[in-house]
C-alpha positions as CSV (number, residue, x, y, z in Angstrom):
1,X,35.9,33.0,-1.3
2,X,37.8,33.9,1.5
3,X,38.4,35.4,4.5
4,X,39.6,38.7,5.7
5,X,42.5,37.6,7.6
6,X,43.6,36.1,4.0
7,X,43.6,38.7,2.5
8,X,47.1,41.4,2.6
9,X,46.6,45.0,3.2
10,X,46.7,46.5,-0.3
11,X,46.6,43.5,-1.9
12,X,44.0,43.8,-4.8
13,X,41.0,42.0,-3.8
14,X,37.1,41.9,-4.4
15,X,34.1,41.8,-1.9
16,X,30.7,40.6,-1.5
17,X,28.3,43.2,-0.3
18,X,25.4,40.7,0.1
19,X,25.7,40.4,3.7
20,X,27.9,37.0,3.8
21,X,31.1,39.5,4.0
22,X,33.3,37.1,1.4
23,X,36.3,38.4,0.3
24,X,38.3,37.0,-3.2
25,X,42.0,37.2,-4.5
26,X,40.3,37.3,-8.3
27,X,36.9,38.7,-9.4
28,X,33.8,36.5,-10.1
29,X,30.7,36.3,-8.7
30,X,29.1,35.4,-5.0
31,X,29.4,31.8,-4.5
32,X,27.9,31.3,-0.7
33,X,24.7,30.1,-0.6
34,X,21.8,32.2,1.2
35,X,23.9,35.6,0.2
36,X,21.8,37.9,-1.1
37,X,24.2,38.1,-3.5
38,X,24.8,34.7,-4.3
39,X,25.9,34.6,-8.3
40,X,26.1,38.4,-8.1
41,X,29.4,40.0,-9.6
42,X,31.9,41.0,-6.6
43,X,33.2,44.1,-6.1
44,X,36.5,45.4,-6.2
45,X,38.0,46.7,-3.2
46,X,40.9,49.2,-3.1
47,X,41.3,49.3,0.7
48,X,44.8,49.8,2.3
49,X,43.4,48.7,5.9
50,X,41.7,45.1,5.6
51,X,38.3,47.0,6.6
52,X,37.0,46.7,2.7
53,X,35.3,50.6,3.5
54,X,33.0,49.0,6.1
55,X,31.6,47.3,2.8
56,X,30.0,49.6,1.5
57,X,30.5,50.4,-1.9
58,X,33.7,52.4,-3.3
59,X,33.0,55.5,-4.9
60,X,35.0,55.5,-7.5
């Protein structure tokens, strides 16, 4: 996973909401170890402003 500074504004991307904040270019599942999350499908994130909605889910 990355980072948020990776990550383009608009640029489809998916998120952890685990707690380890990870951010991904393609979906899968949490890879960082001690994430609540970890193995856990990622999210997908339609933010325009590289905040990811405070991380909180999107309501779709």
């Amino acid at each position: 996973m990355n980072t948020n500074n990776e990550i383009k504004k608009g640029e489809e991307h998916y998120i952890c909401l685990g707690g380890c904040r990870g951010v991904s270019k393609v979906p899968g599942v949490c890879q960082t170890e001690g994430c609540a999350n970890h193995n856990h499908e990622l999210v997908r994130c339609y933010c325009t402003d590289g905040l990811h909605n405070d991380f909180k889910p999107v309501q779709k």
